[in-house]
C-alpha positions as CSV (number, residue, x, y, z in Angstrom):
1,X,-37.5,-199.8,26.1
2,X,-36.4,-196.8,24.6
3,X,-32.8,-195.4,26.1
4,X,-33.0,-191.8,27.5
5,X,-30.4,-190.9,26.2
6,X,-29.9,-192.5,23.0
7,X,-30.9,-190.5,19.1
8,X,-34.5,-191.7,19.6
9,X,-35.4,-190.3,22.8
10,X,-37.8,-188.0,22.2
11,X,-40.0,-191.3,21.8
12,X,-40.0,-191.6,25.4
13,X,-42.9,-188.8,25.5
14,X,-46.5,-190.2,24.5
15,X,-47.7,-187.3,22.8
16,X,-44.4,-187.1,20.2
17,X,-45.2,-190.6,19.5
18,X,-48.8,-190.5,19.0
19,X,-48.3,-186.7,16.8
20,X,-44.8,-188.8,14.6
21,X,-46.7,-190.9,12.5
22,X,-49.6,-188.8,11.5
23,X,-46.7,-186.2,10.4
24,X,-45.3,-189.1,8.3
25,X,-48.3,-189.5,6.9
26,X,-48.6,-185.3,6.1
27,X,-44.9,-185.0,4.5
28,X,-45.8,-188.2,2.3
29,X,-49.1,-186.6,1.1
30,X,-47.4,-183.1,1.0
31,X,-44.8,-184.6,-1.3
32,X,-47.5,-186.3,-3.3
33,X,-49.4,-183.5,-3.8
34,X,-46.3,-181.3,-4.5
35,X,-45.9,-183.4,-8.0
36,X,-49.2,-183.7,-8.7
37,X,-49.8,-179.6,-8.4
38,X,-46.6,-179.3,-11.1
39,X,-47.4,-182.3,-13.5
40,X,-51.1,-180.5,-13.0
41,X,-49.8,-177.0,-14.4
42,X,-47.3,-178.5,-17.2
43,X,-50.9,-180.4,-18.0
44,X,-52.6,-177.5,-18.3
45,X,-50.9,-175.0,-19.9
46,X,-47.2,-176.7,-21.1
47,X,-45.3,-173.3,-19.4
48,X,-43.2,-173.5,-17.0
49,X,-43.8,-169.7,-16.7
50,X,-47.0,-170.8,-15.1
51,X,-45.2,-173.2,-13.3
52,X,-42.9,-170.8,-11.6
53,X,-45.8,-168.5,-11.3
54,X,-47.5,-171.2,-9.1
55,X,-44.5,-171.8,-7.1
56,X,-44.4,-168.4,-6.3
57,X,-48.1,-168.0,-5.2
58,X,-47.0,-170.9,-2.6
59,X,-43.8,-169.8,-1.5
60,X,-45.1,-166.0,-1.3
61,X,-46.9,-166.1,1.8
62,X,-44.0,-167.7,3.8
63,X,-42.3,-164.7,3.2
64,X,-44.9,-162.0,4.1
65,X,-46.7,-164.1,7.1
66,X,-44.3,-166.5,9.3
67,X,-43.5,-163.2,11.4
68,X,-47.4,-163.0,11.9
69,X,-47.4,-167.1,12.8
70,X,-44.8,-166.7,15.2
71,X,-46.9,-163.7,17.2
72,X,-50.0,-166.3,16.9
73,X,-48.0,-169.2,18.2
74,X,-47.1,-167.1,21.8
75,X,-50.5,-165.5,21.9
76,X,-52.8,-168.8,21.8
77,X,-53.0,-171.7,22.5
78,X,-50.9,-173.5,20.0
79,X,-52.7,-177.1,19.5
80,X,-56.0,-175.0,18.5
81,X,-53.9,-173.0,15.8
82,X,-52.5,-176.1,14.6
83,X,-56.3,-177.5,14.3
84,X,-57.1,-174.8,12.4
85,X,-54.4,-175.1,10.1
86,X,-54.4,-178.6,9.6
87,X,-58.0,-178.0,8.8
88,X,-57.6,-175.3,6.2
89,X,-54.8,-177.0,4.4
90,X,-57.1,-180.1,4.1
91,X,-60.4,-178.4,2.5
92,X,-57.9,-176.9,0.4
93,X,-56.1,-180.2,-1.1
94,X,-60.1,-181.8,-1.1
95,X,-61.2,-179.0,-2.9
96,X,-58.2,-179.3,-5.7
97,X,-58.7,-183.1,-5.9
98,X,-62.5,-182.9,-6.5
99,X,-62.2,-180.2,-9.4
100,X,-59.3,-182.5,-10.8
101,X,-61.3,-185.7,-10.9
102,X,-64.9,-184.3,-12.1
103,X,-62.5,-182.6,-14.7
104,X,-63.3,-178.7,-14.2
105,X,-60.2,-177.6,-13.3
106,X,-58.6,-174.6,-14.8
107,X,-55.6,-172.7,-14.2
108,X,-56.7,-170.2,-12.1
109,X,-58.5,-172.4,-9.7
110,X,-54.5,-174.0,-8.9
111,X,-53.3,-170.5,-8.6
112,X,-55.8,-169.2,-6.3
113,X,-55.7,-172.8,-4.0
114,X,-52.1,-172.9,-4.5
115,X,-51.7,-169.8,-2.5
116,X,-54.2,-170.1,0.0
117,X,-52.4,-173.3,0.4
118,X,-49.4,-171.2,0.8
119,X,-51.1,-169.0,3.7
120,X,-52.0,-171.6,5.7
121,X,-48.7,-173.5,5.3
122,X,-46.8,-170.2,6.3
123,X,-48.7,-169.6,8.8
124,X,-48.4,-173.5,10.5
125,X,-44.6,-173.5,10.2
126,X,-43.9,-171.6,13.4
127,X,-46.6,-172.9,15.4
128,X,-45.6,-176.2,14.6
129,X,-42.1,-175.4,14.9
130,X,-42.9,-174.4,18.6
131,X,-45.4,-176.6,19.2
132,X,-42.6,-179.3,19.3
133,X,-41.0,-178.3,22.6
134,X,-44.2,-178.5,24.6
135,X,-44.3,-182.0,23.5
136,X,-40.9,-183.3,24.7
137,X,-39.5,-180.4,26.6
138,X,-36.1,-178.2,26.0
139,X,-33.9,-181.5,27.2
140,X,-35.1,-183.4,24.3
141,X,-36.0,-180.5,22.0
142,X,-33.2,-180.6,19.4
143,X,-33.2,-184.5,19.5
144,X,-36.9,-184.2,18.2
145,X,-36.0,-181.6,15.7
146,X,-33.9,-184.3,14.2
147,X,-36.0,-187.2,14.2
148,X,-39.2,-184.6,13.1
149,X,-36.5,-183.4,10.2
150,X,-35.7,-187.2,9.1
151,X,-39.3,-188.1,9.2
152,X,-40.0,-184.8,6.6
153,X,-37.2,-186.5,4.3
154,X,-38.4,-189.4,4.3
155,X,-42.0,-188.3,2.9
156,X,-39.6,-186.2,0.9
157,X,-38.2,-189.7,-0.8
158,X,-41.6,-191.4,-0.6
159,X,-44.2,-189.2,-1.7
160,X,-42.8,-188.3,-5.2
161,X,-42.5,-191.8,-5.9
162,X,-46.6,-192.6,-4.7
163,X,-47.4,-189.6,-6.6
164,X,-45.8,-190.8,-9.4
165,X,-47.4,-194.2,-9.7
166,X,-50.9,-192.6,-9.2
167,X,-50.3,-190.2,-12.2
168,X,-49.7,-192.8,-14.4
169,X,-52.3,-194.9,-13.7
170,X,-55.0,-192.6,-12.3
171,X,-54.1,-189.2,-13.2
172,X,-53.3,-186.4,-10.7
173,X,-56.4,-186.1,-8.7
174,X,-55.6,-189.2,-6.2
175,X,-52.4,-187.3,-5.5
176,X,-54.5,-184.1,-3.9
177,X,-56.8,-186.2,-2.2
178,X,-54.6,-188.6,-0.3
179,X,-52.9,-185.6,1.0
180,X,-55.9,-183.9,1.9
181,X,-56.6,-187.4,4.0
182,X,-52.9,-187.1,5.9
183,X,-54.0,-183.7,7.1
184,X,-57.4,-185.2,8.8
185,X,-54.4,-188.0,10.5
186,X,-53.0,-185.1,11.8
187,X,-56.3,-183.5,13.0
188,X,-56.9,-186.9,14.4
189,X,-53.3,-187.3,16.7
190,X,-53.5,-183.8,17.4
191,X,-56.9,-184.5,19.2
192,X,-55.8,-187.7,21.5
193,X,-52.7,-185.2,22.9
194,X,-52.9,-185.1,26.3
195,X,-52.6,-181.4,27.6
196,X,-50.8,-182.1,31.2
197,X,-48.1,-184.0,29.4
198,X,-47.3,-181.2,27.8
199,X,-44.4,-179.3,28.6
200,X,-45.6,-175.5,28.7
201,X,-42.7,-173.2,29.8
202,X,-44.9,-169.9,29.0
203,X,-48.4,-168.9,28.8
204,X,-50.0,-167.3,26.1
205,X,-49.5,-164.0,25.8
206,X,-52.1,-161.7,24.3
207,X,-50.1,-159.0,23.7
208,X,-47.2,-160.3,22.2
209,X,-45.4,-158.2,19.9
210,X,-42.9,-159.0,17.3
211,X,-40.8,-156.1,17.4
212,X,-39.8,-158.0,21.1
213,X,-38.7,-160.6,19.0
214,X,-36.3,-158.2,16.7
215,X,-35.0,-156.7,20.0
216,X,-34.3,-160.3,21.6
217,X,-32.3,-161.3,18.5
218,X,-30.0,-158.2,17.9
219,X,-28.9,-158.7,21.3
220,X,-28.2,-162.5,21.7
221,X,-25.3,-162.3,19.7
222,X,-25.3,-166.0,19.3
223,X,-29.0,-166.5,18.3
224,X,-27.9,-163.2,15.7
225,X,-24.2,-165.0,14.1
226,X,-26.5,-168.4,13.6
227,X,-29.7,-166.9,11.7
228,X,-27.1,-164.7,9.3
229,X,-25.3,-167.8,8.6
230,X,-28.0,-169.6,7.6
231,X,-29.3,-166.6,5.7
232,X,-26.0,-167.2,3.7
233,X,-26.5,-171.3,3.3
234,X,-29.6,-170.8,2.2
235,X,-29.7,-168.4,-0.3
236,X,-26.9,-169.5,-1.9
237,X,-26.2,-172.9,-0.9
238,X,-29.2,-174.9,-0.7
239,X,-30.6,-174.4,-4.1
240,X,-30.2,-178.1,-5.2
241,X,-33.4,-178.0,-7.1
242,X,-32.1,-175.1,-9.1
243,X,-28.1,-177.1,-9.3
244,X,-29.6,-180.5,-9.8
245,X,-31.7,-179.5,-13.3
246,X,-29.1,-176.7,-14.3
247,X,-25.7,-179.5,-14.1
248,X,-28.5,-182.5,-15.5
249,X,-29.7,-180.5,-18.1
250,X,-26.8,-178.3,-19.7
251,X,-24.2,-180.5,-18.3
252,X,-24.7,-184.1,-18.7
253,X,-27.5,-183.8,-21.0
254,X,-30.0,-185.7,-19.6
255,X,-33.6,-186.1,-19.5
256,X,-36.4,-185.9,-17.2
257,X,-36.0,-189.3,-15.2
258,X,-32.2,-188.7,-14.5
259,X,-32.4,-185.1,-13.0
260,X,-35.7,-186.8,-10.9
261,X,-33.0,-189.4,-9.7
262,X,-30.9,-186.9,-9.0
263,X,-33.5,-185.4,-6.4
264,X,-33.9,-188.8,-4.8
265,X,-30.2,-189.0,-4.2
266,X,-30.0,-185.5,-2.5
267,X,-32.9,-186.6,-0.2
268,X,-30.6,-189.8,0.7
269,X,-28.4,-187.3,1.8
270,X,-30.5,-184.8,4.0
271,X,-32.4,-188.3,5.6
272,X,-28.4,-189.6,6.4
273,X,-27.9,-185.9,7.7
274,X,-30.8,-186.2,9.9
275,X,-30.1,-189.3,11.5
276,X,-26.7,-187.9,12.2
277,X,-28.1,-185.2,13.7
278,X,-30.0,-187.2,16.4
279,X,-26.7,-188.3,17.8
280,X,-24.8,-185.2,17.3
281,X,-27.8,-182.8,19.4
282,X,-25.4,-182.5,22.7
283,X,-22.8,-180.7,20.5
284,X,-24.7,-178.1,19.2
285,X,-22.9,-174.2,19.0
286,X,-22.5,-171.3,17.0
287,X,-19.2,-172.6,16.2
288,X,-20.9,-176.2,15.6
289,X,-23.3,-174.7,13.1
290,X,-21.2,-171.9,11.2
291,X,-18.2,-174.7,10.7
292,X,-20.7,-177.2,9.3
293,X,-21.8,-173.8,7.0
294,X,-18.5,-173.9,5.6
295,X,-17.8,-177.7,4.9
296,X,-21.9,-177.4,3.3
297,X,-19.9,-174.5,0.9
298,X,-16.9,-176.7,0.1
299,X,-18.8,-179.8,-0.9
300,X,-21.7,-177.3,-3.1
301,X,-18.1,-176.1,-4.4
302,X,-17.1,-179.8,-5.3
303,X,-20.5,-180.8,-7.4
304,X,-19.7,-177.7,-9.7
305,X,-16.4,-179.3,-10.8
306,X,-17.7,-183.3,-10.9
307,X,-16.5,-184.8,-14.0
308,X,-18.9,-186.8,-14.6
309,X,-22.9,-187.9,-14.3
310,X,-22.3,-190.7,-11.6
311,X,-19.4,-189.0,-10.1
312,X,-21.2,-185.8,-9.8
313,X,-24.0,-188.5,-8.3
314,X,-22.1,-189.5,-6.0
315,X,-21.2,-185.6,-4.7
316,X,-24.5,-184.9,-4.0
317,X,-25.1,-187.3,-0.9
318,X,-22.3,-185.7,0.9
319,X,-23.8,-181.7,0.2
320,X,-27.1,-182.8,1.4
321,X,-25.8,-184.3,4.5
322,X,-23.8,-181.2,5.2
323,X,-26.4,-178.8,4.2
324,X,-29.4,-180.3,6.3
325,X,-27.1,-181.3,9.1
326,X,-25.9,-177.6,9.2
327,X,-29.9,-176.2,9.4
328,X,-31.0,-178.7,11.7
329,X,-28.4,-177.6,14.1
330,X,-29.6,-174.2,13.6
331,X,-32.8,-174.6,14.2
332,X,-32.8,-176.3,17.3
333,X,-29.9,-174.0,18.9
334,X,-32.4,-170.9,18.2
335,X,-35.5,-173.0,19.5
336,X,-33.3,-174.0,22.5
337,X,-31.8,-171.1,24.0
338,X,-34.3,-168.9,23.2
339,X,-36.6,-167.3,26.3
340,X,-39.9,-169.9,25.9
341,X,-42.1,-166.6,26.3
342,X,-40.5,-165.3,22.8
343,X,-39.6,-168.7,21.0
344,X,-42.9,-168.1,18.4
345,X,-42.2,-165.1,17.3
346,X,-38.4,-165.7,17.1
347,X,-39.4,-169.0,15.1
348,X,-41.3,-166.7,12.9
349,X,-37.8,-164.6,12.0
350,X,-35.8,-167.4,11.4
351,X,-38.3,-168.7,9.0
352,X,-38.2,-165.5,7.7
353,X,-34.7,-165.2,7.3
354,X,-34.2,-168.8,6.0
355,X,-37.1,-168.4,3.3
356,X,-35.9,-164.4,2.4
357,X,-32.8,-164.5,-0.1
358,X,-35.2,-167.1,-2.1
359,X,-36.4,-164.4,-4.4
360,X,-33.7,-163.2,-5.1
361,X,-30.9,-165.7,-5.0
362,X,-32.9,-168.3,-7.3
363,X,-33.4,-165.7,-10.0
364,X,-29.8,-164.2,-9.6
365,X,-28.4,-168.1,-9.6
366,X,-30.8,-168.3,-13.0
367,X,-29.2,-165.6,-14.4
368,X,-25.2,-165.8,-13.6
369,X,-25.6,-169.1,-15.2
370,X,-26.5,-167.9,-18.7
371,X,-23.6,-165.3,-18.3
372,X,-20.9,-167.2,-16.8
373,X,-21.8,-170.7,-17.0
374,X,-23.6,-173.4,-15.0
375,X,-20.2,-174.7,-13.1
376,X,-19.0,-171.3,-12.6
377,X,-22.4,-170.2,-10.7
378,X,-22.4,-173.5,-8.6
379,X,-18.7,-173.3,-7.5
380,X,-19.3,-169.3,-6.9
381,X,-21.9,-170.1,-5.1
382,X,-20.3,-172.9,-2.4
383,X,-17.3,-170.2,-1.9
384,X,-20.2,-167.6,-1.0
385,X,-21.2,-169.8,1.6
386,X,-17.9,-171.0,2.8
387,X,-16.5,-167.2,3.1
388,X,-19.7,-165.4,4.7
389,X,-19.2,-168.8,7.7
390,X,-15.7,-167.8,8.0
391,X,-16.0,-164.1,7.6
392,X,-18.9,-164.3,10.7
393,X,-17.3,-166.2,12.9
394,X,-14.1,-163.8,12.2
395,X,-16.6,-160.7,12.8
396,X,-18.2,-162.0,15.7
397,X,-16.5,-164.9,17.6
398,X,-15.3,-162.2,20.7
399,X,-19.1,-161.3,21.6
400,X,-19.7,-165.4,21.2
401,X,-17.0,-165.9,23.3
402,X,-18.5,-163.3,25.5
403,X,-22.0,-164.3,25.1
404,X,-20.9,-168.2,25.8
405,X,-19.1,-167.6,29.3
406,X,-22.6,-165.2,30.3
């Protein structure tokens, strides 16, 4: 019997049970796939220029096209979209899995899947995203935005690993074709949802327009202070792929398996900080999330001075804790209080706004580290995000305070 009001309560609903474990089984393959699509460019060409080229095709659309997902996701039906998605995102992984294993695979076939891949992907995120309140309703909305978030890090600890094994023995195809088999679970829970359990605030609206969205934001203050901070985190903060290889690397000097280690232990971290999060959903604020934003600076902050290879180890759990723990509030505040009839397209900003320093605080971390050192960056980097928390709270807290008693 599952409490109603305990951290697992979103379990309660049949269709977030049914829809859980196929999304297990899509983060596991995702993850998978994600290792074998960069062992599969190293492979190929031995650049990581091509590498980063990739990554960029994938990451590109996310950009340029969750604004568009988020107008989709209030103007159909959003299971159907999802269908489609799930769909597109499976052909796609098939298609890269049968060109790896009948050995005809060439670069420009990866960059040309890799960011269709990324259109689909960009385009899912909101829906999904907004998808989830329909399933358990706004009571238990940021308690399943935990629970979907731990279940993402834990495919984010699993699939690697899976991936891993199957490159070694098999070679990368198996990687692409198991995921393209967790999109057809997906497909497959998606279709035994039952549509009057669903709990569907707003009706689609045709006409939706996403500069309704922008207007909705700049005037909900609180909605405003939270996607700025996490603008801020973001950019600067969560870059632990970028921190992890720069301190393992330059630092410590050491080789490929230790800074993949070092990966594993962040992902301890953001699955702790998840879990935490399920019991923590009641206390959710702007002041919540913008003072978790500032402890998530200090701790980046900390890992920049570690001493040492297992202390700076042992740093890392604590960042990714903060860090997810700090997004996870965000995101399910802004899905929360936000007017049903506009929570796709407002989805489709934050995304936005989460995914938009990217391009330019990854290059600019890049570079500030050849210039002024690899510590230097990291620590300058925490203090960013500890000062823009404090500084928007200091900016803003009267029209909080203001928008909290309306």
């Amino acid at each position: 019997m599952i409490n109603p009001e305990g951290s697992l309560r979103s379990f309660q609903h049949r269709n977030f049970r049914i829809l859980f474990p196929a999304n297990a089984a899509s983060n596991i393959g995702t993850w998978a796939q994600r290792v074998a699509q960069d062992w599969l460019v190293l492979e190929l060409t031995h650049s990581g220029r091509d590498l980063g080229l990739v990554t960029g095709l994938q990451f590109l659309p996310a950009l340029l096209l969750s604004l568009y997902g988020g107008r989709l996701a209030d103007r159909f039906n959003k299971r159907l979209l999802l269908y489609i998605t799930n769909l597109g995102g499976g052909v796609v992984a098939l298609l890269m899995g049968i060109l790896v294993m009948t050995n005809t695979i060439q670069i420009w076939h990866v960059y040309v899947l890799a960011l269709i891949l990324g259109i689909f992907t960009a385009i899912d995120a909101p829906i999904r995203q907004s998808f989830t309140s329909e399933m358990v309703g706004k009571s238990d909305l940021a308690n399943a935005v935990s629970l979907n978030s731990a279940n993402f890090n834990a495919g984010r600890l699993i699939g690697p690993g899976i991936s891993g094994l199957l490159i070694a023995w098999f070679g990368t195809g198996p990687s692409f074709i198991i995921n393209a088999f967790s999109y057809i679970a997906v497909i497959i829970a998606l279709s035994a949802i039952r549509d009057e359990e669903l709990h569907i605030e707003s009706a689609p609206q045709i006409d939706a327009k996403i500069r309704e969205a922008w207007a909705y934001v700049r005037k909900r203050t609180d909605i405003f202070a939270v996607m700025i901070t996490v603008f801020f985190a973001a950019t600067f903060g969560l870059n632990f792929q970028v921190f992890t290889a720069l301190m393992a690397t330059a630092i410590f000097d050491k080789g490929p398996a230790s800074f993949g280690s070092l990966g594993s232990i962040v992902a301890i971290g953001s699955l702790s900080g998840a879990l935490l999060s399920a019991k923590l959903d009641s206390k959710r604020s702007p002041r919540f999330i913008i003072a978790f934003a500032a402890l998530f600076g200090v701790s980046v902050s900390l890992t920049a001075i570690a001493p040492t290879y297992f202390t700076y180890m042992l740093t890392l759990p604590i960042a990714g804790a903060l860090g997810l723990t700090t997004m996870i509030a965000a995101n399910s505040y802004v899905q929360t209080k936000t007017d049903p009839a506009l929570r796709g397209r407002v989805m489709g900003i934050y995304l936005t706004i989460f995914l938009g320093g990217t391009p330019v605080g990854s290059p600019l971390i890049g570079w500030l580290s050849e210039s002024i050192g690899t510590r230097q960056t990291i620590f300058m980097c925490g203090v960013v995000t500890m000062v823009s928390s404090a500084l928007i709270y200091l900016l803003l807290r009267e029209r909080l305070f203001a928008s909290n008693q309306n």
